[in-house]
N, CA, C and O atoms as a Tinker XYZ file with bonds, in Angstrom:
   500  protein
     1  N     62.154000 -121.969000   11.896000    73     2
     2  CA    61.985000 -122.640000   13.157000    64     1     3
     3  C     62.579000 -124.035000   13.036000    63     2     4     5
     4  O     61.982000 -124.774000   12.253000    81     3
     5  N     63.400000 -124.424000   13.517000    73     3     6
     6  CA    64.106000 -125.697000   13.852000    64     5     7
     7  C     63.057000 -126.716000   14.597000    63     6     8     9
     8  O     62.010000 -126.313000   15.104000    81     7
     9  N     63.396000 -127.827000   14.597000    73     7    10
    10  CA    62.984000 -129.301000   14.731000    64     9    11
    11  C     62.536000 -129.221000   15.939000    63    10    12    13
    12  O     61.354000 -129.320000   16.269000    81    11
    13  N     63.435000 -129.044000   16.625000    73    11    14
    14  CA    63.469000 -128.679000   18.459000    64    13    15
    15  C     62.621000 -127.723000   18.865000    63    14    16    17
    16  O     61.567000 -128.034000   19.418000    81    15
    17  N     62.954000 -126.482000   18.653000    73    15    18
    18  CA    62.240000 -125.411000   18.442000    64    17    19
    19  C     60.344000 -125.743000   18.187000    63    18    20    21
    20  O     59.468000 -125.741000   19.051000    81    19
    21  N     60.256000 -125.913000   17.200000    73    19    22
    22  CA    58.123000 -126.498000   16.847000    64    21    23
    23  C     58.044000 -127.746000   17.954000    63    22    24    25
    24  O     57.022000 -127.637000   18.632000    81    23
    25  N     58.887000 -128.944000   18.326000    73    23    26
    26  CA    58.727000 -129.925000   19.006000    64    25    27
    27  C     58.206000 -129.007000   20.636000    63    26    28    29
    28  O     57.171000 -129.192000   21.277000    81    27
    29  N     59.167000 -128.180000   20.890000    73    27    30
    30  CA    59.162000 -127.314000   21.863000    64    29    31
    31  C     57.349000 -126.586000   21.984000    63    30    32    33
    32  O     56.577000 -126.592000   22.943000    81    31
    33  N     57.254000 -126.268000   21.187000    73    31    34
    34  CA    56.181000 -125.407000   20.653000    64    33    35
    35  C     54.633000 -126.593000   20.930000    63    34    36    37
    36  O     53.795000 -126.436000   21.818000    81    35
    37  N     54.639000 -127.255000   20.316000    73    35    38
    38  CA    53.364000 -128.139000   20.447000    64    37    39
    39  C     53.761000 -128.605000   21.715000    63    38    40    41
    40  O     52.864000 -128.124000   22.407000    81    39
    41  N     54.422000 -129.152000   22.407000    73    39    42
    42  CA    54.810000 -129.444000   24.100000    64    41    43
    43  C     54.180000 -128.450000   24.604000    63    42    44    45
    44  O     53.273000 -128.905000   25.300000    81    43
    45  N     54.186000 -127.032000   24.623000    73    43    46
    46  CA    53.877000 -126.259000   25.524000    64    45    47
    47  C     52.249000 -125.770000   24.964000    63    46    48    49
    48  O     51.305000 -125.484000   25.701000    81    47
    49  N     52.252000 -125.775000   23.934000    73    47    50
    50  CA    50.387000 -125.299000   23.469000    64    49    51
    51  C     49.545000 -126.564000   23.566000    63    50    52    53
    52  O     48.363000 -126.478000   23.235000    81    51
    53  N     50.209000 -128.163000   24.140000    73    51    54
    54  CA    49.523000 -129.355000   24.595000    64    53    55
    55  C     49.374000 -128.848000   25.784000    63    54    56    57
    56  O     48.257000 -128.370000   25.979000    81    55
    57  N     50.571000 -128.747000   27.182000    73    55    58
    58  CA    50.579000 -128.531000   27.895000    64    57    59
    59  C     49.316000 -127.098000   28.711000    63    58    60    61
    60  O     48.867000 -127.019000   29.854000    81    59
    61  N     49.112000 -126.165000   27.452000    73    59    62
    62  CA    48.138000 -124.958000   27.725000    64    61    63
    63  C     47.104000 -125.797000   28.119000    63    62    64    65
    64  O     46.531000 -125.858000   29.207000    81    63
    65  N     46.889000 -126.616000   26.817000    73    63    66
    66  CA    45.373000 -127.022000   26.624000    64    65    67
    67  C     44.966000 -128.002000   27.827000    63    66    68    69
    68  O     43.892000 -127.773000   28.383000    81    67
    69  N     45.617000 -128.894000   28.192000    73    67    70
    70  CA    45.120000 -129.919000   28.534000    64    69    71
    71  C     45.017000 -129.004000   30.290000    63    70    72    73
    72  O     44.170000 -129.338000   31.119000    81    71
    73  N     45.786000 -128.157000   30.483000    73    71    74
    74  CA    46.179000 -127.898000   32.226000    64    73    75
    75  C     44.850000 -127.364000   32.207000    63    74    76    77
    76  O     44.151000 -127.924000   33.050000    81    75
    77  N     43.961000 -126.063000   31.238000    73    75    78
    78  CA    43.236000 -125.556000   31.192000    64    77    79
    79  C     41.721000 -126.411000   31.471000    63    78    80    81
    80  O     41.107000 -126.378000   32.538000    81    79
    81  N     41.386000 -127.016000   30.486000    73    79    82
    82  CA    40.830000 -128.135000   30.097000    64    81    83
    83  C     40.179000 -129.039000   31.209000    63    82    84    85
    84  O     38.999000 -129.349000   31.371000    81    83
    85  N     41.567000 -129.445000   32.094000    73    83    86
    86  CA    41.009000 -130.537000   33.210000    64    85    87
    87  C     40.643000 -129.696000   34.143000    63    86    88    89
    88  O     39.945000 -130.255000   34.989000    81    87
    89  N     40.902000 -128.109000   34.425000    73    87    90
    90  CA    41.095000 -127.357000   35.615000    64    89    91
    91  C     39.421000 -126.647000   35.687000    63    90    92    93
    92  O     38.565000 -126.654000   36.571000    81    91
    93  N     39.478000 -125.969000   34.082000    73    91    94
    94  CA    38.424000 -125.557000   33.918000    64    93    95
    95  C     37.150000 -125.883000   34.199000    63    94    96    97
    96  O     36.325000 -125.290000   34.894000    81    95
    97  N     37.007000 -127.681000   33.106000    73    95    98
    98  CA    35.619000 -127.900000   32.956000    64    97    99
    99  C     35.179000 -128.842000   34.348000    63    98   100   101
   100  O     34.015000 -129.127000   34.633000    81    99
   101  N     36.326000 -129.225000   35.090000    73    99   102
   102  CA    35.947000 -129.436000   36.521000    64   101   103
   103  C     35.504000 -128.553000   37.273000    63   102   104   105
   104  O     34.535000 -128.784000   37.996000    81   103
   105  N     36.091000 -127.424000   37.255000    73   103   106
   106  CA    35.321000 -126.048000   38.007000    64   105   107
   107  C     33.904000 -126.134000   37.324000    63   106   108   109
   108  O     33.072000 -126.394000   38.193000    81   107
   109  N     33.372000 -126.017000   36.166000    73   107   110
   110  CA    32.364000 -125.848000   35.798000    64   109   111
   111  C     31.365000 -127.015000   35.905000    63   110   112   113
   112  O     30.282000 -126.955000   35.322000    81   111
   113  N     31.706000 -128.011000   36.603000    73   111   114
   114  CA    31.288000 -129.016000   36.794000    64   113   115
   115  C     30.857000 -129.560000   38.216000    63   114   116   117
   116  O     30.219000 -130.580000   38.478000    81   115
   117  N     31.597000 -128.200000   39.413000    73   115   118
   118  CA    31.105000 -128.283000   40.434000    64   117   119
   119  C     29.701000 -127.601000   40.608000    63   118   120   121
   120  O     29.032000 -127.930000   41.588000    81   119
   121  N     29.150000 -126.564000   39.619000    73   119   122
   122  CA    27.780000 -126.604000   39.506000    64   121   123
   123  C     27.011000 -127.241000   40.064000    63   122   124   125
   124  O     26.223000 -126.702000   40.842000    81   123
   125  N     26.999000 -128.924000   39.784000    73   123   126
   126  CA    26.444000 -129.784000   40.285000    64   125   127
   127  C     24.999000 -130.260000   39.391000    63   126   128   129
   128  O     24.214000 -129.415000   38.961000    81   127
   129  N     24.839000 -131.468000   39.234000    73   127   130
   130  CA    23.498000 -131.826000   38.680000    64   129   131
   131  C     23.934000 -131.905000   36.784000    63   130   132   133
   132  O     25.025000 -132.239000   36.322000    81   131
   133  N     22.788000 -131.515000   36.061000    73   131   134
   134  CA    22.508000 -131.938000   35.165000    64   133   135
   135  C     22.875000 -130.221000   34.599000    63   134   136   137
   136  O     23.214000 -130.223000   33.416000    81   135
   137  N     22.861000 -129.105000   35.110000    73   135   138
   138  CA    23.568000 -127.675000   34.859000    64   137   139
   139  C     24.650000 -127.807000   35.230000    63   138   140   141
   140  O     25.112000 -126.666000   35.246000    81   139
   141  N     25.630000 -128.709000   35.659000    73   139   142
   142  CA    26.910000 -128.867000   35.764000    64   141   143
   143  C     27.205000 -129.450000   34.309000    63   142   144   145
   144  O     27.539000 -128.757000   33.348000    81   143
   145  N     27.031000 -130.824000   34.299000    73   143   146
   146  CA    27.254000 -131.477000   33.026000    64   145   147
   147  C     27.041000 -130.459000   31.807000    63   146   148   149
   148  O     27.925000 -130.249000   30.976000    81   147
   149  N     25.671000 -129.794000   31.781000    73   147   150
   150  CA    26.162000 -129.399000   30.352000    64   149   151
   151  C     26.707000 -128.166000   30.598000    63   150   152   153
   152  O     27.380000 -127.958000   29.589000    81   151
   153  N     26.807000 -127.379000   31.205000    73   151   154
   154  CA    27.983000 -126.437000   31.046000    64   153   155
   155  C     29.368000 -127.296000   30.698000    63   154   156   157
   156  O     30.046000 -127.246000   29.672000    81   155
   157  N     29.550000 -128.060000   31.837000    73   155   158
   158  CA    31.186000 -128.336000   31.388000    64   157   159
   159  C     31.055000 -129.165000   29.811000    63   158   160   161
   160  O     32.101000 -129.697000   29.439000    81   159
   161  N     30.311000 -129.246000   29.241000    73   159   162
   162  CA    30.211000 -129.733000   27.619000    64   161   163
   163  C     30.327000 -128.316000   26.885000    63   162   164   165
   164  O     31.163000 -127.933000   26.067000    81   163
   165  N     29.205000 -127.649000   27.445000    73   163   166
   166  CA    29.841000 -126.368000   26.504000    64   165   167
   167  C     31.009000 -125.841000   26.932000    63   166   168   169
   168  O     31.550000 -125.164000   26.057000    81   167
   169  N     31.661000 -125.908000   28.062000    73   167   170
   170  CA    32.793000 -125.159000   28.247000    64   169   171
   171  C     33.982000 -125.856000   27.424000    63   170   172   173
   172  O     34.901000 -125.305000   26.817000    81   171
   173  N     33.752000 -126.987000   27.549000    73   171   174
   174  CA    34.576000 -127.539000   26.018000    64   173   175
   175  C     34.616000 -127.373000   25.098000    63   174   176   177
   176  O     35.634000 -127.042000   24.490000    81   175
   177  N     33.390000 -127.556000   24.573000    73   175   178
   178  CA    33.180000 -126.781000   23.420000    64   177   179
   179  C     33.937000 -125.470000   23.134000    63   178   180   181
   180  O     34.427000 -125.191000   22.040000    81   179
   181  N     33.982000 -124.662000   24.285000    73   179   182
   182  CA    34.008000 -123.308000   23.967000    64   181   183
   183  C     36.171000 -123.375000   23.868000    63   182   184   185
   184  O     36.781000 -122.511000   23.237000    81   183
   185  N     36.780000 -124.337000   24.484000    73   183   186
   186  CA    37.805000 -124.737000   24.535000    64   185   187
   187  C     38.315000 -125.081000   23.533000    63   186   188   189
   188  O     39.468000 -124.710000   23.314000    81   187
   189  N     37.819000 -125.675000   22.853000    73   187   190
   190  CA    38.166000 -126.169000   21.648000    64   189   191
   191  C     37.964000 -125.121000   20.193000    63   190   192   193
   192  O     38.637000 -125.020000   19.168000    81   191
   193  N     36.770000 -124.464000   20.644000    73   191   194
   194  CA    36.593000 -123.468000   19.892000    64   193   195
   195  C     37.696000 -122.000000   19.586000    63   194   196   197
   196  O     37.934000 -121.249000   18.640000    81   195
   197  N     38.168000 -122.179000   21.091000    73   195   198
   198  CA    39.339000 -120.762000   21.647000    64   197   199
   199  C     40.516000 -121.315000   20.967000    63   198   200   201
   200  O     41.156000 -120.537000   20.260000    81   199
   201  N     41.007000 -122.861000   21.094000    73   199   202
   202  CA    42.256000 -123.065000   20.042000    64   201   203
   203  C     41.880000 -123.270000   19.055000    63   202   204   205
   204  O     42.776000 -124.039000   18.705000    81   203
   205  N     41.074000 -123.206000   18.021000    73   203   206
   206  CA    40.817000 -123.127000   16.691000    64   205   207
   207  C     40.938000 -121.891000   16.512000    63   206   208   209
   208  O     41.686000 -121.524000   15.606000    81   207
   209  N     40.238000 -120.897000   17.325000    73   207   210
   210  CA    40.073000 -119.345000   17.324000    64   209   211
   211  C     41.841000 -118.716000   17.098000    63   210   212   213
   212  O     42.150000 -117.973000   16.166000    81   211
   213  N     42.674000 -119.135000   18.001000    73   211   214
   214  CA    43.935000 -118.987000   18.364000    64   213   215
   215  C     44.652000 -119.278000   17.447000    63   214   216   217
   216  O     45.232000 -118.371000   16.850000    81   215
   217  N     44.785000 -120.301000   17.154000    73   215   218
   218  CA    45.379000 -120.962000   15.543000    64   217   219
   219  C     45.277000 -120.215000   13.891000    63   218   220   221
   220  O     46.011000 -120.249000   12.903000    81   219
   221  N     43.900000 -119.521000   14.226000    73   219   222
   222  CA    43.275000 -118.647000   13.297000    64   221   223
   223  C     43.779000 -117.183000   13.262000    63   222   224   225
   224  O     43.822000 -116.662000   12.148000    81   223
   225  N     44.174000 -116.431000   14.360000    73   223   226
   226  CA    44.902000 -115.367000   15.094000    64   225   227
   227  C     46.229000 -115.114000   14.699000    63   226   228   229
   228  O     46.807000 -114.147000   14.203000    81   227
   229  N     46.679000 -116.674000   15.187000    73   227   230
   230  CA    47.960000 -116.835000   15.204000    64   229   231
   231  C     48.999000 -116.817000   13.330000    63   230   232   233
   232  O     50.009000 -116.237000   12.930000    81   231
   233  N     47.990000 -117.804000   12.701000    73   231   234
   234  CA    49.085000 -118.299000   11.499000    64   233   235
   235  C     48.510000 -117.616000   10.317000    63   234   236   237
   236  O     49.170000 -117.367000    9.308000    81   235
   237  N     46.690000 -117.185000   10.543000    73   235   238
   238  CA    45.868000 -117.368000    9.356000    64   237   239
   239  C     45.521000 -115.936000    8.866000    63   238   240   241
   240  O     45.715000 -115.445000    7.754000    81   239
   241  N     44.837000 -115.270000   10.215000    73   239   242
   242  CA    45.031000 -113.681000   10.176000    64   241   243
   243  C     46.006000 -112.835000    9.395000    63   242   244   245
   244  O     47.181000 -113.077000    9.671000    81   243
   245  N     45.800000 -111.887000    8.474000    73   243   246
   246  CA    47.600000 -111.506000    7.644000    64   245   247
   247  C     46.730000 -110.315000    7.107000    63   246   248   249
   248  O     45.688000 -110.452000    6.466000    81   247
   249  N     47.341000 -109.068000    7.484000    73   247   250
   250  CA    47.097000 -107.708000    7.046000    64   249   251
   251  C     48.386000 -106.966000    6.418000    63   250   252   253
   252  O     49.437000 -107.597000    6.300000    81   251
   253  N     48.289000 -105.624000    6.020000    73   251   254
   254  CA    49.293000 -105.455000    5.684000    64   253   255
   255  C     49.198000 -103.863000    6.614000    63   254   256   257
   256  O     48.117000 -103.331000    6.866000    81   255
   257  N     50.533000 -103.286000    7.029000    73   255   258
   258  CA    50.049000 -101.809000    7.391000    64   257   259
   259  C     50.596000 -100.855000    7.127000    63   258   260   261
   260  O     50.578000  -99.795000    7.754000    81   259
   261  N     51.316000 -101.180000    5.882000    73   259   262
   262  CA    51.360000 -100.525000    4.969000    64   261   263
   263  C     51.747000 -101.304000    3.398000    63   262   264   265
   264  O     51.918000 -102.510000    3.218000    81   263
   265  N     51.804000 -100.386000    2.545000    73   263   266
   266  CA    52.291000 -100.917000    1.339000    64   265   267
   267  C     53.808000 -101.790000    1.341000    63   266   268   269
   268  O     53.991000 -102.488000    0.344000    81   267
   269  N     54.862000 -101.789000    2.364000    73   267   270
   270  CA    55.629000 -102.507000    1.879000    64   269   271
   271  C     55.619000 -103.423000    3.258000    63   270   272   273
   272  O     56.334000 -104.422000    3.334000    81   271
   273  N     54.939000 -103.098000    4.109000    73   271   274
   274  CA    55.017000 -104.476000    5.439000    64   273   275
   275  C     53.534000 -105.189000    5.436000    63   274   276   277
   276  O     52.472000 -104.612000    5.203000    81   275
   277  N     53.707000 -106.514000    5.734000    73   275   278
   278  CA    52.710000 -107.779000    5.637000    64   277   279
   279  C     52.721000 -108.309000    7.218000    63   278   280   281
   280  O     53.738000 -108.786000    7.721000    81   279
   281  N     51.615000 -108.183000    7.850000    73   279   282
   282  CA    51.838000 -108.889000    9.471000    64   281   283
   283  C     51.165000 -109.976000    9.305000    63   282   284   285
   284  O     50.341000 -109.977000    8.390000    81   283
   285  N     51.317000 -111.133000   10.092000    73   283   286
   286  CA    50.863000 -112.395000   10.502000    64   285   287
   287  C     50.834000 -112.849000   11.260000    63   286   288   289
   288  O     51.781000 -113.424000   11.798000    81   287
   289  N     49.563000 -112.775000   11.685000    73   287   290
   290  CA    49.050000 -112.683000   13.156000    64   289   291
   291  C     48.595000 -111.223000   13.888000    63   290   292   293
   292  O     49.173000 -110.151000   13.711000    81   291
   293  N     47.297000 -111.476000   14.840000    73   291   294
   294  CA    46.476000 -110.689000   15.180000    64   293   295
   295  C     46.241000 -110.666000   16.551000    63   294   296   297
   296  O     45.650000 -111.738000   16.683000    81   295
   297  N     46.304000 -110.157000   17.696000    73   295   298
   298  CA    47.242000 -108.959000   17.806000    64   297   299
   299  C     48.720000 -109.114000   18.810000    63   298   300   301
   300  O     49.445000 -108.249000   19.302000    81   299
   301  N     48.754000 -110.077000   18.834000    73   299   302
   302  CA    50.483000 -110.424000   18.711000    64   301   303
   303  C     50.846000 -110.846000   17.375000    63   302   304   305
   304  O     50.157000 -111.766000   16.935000    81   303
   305  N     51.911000 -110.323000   16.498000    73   303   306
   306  CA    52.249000 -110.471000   15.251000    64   305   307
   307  C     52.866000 -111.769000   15.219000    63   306   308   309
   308  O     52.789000 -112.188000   16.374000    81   307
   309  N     53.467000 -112.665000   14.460000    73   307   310
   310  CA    53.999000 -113.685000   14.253000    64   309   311
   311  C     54.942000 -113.481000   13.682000    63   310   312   313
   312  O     55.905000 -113.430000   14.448000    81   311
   313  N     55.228000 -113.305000   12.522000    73   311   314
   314  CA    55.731000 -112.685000   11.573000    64   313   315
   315  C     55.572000 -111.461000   11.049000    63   314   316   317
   316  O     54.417000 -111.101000   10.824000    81   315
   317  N     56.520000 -110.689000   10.784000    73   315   318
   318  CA    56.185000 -109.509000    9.758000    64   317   319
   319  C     57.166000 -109.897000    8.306000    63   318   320   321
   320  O     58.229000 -110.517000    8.301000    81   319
   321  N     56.625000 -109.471000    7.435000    73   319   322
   322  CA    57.663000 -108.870000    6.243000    64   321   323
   323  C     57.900000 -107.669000    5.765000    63   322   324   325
   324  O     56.928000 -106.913000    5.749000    81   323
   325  N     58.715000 -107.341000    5.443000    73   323   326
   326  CA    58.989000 -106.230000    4.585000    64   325   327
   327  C     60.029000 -106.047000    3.381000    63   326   328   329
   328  O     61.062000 -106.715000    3.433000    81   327
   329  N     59.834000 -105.242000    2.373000    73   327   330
   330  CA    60.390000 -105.509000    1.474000    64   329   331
   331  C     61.189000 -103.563000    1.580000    63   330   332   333
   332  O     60.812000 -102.432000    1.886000    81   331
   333  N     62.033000 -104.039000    1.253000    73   331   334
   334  CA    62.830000 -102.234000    0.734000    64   333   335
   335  C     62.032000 -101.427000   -0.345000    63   334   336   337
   336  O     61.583000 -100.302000   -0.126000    81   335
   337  N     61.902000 -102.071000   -1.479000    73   335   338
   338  CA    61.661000 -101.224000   -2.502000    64   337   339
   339  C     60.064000 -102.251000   -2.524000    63   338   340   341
   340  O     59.758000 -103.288000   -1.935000    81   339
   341  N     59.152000 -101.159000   -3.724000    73   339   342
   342  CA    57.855000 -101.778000   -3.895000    64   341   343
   343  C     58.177000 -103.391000   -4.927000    63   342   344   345
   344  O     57.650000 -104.474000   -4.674000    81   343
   345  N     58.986000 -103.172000   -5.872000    73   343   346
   346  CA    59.132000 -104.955000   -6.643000    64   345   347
   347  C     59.940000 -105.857000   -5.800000    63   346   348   349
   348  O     59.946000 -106.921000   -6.418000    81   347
   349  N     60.756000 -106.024000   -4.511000    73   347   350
   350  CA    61.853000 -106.195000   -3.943000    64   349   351
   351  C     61.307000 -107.514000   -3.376000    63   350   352   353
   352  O     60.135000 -107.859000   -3.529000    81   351
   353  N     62.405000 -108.368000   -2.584000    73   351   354
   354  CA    62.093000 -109.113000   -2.209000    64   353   355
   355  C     61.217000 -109.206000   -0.683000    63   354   356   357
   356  O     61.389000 -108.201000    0.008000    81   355
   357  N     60.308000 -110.267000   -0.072000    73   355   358
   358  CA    60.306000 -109.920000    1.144000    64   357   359
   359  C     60.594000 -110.419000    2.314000    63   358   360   361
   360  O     60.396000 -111.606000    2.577000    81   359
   361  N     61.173000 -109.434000    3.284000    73   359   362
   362  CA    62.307000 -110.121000    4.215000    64   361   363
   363  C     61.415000 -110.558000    5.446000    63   362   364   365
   364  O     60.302000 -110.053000    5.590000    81   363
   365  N     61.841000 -111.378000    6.220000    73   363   366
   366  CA    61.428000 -111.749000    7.451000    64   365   367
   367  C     61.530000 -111.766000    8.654000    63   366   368   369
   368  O     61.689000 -112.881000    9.150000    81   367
   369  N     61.491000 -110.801000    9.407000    73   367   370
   370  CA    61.370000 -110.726000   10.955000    64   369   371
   371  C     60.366000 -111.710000   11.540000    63   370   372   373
   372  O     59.144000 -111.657000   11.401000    81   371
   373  N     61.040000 -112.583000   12.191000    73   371   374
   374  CA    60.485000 -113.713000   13.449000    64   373   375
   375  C     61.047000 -113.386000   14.738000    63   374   376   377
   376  O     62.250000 -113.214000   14.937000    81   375
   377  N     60.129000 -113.306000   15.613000    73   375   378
   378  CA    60.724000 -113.104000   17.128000    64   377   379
   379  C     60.033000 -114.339000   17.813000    63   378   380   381
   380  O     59.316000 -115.297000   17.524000    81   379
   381  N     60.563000 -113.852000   18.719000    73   379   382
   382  CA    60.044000 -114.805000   19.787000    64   381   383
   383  C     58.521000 -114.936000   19.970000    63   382   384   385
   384  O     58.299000 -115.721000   20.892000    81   383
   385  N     57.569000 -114.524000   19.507000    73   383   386
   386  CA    56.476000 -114.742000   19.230000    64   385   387
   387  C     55.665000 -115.558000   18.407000    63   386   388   389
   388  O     54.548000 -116.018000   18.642000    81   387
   389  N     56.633000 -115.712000   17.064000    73   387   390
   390  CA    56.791000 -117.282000   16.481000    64   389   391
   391  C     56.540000 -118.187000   17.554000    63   390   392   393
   392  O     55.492000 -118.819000   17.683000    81   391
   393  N     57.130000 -118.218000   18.015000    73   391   394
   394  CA    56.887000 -119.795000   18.552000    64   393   395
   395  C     55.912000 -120.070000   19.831000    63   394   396   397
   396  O     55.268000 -121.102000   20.019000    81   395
   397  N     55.958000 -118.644000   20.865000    73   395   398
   398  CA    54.591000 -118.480000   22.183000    64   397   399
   399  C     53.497000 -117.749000   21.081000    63   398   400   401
   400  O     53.379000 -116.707000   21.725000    81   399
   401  N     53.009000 -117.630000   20.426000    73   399   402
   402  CA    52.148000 -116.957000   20.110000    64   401   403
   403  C     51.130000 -117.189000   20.002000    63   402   404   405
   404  O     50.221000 -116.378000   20.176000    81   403
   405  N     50.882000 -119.302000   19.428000    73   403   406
   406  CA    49.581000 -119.317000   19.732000    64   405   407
   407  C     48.992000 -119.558000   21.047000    63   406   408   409
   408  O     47.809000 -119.488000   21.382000    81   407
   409  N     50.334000 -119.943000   21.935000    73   407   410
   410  CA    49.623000 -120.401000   23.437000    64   409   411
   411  C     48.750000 -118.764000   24.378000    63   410   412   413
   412  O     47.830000 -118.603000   25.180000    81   411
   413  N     49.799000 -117.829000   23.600000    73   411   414
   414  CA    49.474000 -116.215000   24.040000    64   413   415
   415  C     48.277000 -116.025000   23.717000    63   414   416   417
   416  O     47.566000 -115.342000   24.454000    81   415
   417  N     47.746000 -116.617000   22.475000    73   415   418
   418  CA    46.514000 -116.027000   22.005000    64   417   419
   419  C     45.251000 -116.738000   22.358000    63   418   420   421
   420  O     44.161000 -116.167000   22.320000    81   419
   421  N     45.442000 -118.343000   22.800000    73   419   422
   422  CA    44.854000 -118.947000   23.430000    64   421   423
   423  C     44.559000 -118.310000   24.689000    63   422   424   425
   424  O     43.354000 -118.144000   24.878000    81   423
   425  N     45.350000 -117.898000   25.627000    73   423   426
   426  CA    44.883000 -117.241000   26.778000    64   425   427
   427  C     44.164000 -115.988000   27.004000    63   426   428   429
   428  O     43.393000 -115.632000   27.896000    81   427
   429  N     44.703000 -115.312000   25.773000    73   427   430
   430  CA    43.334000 -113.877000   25.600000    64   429   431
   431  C     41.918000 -114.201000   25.356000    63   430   432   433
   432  O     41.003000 -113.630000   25.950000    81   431
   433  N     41.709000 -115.344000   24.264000    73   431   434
   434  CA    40.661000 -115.705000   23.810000    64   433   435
   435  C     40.003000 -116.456000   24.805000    63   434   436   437
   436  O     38.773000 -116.492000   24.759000    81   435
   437  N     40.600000 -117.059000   25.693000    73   435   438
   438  CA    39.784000 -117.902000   26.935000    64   437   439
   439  C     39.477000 -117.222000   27.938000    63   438   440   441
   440  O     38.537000 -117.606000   28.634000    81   439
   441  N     40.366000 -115.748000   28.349000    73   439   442
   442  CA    40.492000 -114.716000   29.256000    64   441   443
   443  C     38.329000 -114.403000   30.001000    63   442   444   445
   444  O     37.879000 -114.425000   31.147000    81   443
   445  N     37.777000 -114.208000   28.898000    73   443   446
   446  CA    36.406000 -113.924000   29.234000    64   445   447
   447  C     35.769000 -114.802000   30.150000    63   446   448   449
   448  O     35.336000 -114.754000   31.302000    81   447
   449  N     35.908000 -115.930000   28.871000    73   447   450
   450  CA    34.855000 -117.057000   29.388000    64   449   451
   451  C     35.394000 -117.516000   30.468000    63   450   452   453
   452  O     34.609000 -117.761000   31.384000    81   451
   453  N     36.839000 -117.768000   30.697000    73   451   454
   454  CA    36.943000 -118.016000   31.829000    64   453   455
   455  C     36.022000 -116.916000   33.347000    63   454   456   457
   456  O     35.095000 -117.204000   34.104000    81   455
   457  N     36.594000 -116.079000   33.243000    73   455   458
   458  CA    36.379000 -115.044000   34.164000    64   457   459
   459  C     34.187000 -115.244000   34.270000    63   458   460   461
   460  O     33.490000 -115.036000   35.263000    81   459
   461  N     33.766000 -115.652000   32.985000    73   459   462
   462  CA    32.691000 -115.927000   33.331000    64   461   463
   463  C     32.383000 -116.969000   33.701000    63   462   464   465
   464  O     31.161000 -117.049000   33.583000    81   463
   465  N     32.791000 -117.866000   34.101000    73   463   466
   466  CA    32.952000 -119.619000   35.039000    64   465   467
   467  C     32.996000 -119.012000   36.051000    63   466   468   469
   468  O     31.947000 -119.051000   36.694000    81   467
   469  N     33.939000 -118.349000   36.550000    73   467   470
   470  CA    34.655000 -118.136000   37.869000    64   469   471
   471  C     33.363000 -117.583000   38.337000    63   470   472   473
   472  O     32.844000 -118.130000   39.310000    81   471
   473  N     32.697000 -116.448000   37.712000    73   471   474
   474  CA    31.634000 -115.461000   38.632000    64   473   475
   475  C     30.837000 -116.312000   38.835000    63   474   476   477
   476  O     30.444000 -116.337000   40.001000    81   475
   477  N     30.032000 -117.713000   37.575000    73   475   478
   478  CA    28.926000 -118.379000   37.948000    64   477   479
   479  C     29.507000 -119.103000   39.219000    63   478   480   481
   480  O     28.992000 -118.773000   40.287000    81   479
   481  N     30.618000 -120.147000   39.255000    73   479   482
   482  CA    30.822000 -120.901000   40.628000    64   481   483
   483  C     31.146000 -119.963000   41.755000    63   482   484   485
   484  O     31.147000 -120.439000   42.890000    81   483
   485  N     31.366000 -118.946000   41.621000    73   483   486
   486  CA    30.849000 -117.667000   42.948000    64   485   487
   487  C     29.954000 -117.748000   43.310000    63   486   488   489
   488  O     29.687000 -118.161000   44.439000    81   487
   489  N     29.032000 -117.315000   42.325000    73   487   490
   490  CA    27.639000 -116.889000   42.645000    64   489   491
   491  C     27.078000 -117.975000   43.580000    63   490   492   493
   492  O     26.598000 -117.710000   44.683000    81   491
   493  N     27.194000 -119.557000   42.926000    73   491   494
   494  CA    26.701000 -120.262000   43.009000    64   493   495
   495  C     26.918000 -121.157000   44.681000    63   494   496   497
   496  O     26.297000 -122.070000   45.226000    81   495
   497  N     28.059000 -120.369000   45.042000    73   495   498
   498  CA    28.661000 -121.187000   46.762000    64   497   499
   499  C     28.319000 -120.367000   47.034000    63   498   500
   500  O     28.332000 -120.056000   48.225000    81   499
C-alpha cells in the first residue's frame, strides 16, 4: 500500500467515524432527559467499541483454510496468502479490500445497534 493510498484510507475510516458518530448519538439523544444522555454515552461507547471491533476483523483476525492459504481478515478477507508447495514461499493477494475493509467492517458491526436506535426513537415519537 503506497503513501497516498493508507493517507486515502484513514481519510475515509475518519470520515466513517465521525459522520456516524455526530448523526447517531444525536438521534439517540433526541430521547430526551437524562435516558437521552446516557444512551447517547453508551452509544459511544458502543462506537468506539465497533472500531476497535473492526480493526480487530480487519488486520488481527487470521485463519487459514487450508494447509497452504492464510486469510486476514474476517469476513471480508484483507489479505490472503498462499504458497505453491508446503516449504515455499508465501505469496500475496491484496485487493481492493485492503484498503475499504475496515470502514466495510465498521458498518456490519454497527449495522444492529444502529437499527436498534432507530426502533427505540420510533417507538418513542
Amino acid at each position: 500500500m503506497s503513501l497516498g493510498e493508507f493517507i486515502a484510507f484513514l481519510a475515509a475510516a475518519a470520515l466513517v467515524i465521525a459522520t456516524l458518530a455526530v448523526v447517531l448519538v444525536a438521534a439517540v439523544q433526541t430521547l430526551g432527559g437524562a435516558a437521552g444522555r446516557t444512551a447517547g454515552w453508551v452509544f459511544g461507547f458502543l462506537l468506539l467499541a465497533a472500531a476497535a471491533g473492526a480493526g480487530w476483523l480487519t488486520f488481527g483476525y487470521e485463519y487459514y483454510s487450508d494447509a497452504d492459504t492464510r486469510v486476514v481478515g474476517w469476513p471480508l478477507p484483507s489479505v490472503i496468502f498462499h504458497r505453491r508447495e508446503p516449504d515455499g514461499p508465501w505469496l500475496d493477494y491484496v485487493g481492493w479490500t485492503a484498503l475499504f475493509g475496515w470502514p466495510l467492517h465498521f458498518l456490519a458491526v454497527m449495522f444492529v445497534p444502529s437499527l436498534a436506535v432507530l426502533a427505540m426513537i420510533r417507538r418513542r415519537q
